[in-house]
N, C-alpha and C positions, 0 to 999 in steps of 0.2 A: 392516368391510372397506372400506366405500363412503368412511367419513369418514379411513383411512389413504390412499389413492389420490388423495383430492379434497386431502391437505397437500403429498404427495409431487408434486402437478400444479401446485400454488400456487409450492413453491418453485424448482420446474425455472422454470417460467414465471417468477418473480424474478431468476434466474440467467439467463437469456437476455436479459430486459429489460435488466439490470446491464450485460454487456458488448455490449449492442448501444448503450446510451448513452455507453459508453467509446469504443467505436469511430465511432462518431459522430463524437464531440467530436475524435477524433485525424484522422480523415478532415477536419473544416471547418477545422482547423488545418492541416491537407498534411502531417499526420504519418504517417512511413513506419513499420510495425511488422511485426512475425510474433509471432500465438498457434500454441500447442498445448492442445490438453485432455488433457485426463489425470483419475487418480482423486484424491478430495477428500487433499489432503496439510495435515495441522495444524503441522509441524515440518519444521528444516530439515533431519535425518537423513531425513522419512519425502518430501520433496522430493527427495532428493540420490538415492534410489531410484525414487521413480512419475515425475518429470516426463523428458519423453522429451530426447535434446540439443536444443538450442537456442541460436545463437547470444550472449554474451553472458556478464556477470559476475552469479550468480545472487546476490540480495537477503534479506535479514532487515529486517524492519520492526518499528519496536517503539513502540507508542502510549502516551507519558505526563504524566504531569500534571504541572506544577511548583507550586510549593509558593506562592500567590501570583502566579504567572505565564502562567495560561492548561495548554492543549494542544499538544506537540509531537509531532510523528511523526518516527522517526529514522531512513532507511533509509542500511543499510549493509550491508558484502558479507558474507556468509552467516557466515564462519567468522574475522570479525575480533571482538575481544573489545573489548568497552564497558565503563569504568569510570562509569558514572552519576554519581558523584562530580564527578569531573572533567571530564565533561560540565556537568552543571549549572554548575559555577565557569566555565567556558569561557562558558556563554549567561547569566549571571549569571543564573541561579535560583536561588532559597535550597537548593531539594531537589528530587529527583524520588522520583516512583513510578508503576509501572504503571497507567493508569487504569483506571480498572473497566469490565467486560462493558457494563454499562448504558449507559457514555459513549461507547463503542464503538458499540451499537447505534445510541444517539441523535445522535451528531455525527454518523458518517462512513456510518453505516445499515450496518455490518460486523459480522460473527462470529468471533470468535477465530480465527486459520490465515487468513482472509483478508485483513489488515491487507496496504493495500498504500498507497503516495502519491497514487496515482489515487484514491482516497476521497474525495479533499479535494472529488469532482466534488457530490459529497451533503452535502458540509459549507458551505453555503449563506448560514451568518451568521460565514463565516470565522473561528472560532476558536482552528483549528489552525495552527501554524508550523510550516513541512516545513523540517527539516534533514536536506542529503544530506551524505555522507562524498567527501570530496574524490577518498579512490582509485577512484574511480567515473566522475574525470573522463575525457572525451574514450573512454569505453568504451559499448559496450553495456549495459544493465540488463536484468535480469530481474524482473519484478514482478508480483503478480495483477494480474488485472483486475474487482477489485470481488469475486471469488471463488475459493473456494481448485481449483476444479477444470480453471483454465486460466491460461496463465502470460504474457507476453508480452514480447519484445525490444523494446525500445526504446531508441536513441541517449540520452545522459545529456541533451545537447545539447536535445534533443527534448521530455525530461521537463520540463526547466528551464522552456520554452517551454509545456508544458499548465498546469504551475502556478502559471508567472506571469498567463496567459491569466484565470486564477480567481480571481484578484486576493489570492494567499494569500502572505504575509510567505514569506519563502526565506530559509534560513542555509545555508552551505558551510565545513562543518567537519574 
């Protein structure tokens, strides 16, 4: 009982540390935002029902590896559909595929469901290439914050400006 309580303490305590260094970073930057919390959401049906409204076009992000080409993170609006295919010929990658759980953990320090662009704040030897989807310009976003049990608006304008701040390569697709 005692060693369940002392994991469940470890991770609340990682989830608070998570978005209190996101909020940080968007504070030293003068970036304006609104979170909500909510319960842990893995998908974006089980989002489209727990996360409360909040201003903004809500996000699917999708962490993958090209073939040859490093890590990209791809965020776009929830219910727009990706051909990977033609994606990859668009950033001239040979191929993609989903990275693994592992590369997740160890780049961006994420758990599946919380793959959000703000990761990139943990990804520290720059590996990743954030490509946003262009219908996303001049709008609000929706995106975690390092965790899937709170969500936050953020101007696109805004985002652009945290992940240039990180000195991480930007595509706009």
């Amino acid at each position: 009982m005692e060693m369940v309580i002392n994991m469940e303490k470890k991770v609340i305590t990682k989830q608070r540390n998570d978005i209190m260094i996101i909020e940080e970073k968007l504070k030293e930057l003068n970036i304006n935002y609104e979170i909500v919390e909510h319960d842990a959401v893995y998908t974006v049906e089980e989002a489209k029902q727990k996360v409360p409204y909040i201003e903004g076009i809500p996000c699917k992000n999708l962490f993958l590896k090209g073939k040859k080409k490093g890590y990209f993170l791809y965020t776009l609006p929830e219910d727009k559909q990706v051909n990977l295919k033609e994606l990859a010929k668009f950033l001239h990658v040979q191929s993609f595929h989903f990275a693994s759980h592992d590369d997740l953990k160890n780049i961006l320090k994420l758990i599946p469901g919380s793959v959000t662009p703000l990761g990139i704040i943990n990804d520290t030897e720059n590996k990743v290439i954030v490509v946003l989807d262009k219908e996303l310009t001049k709008n609000k976003v929706l995106v975690h914050s390092n965790r899937n049990t709170a969500t936050i608006s953020i101007k696109y304008d805004d985002l652009i400006k945290f992940i240039k701040c990180l000195n991480h390569e930007l595509i706009e697709v």
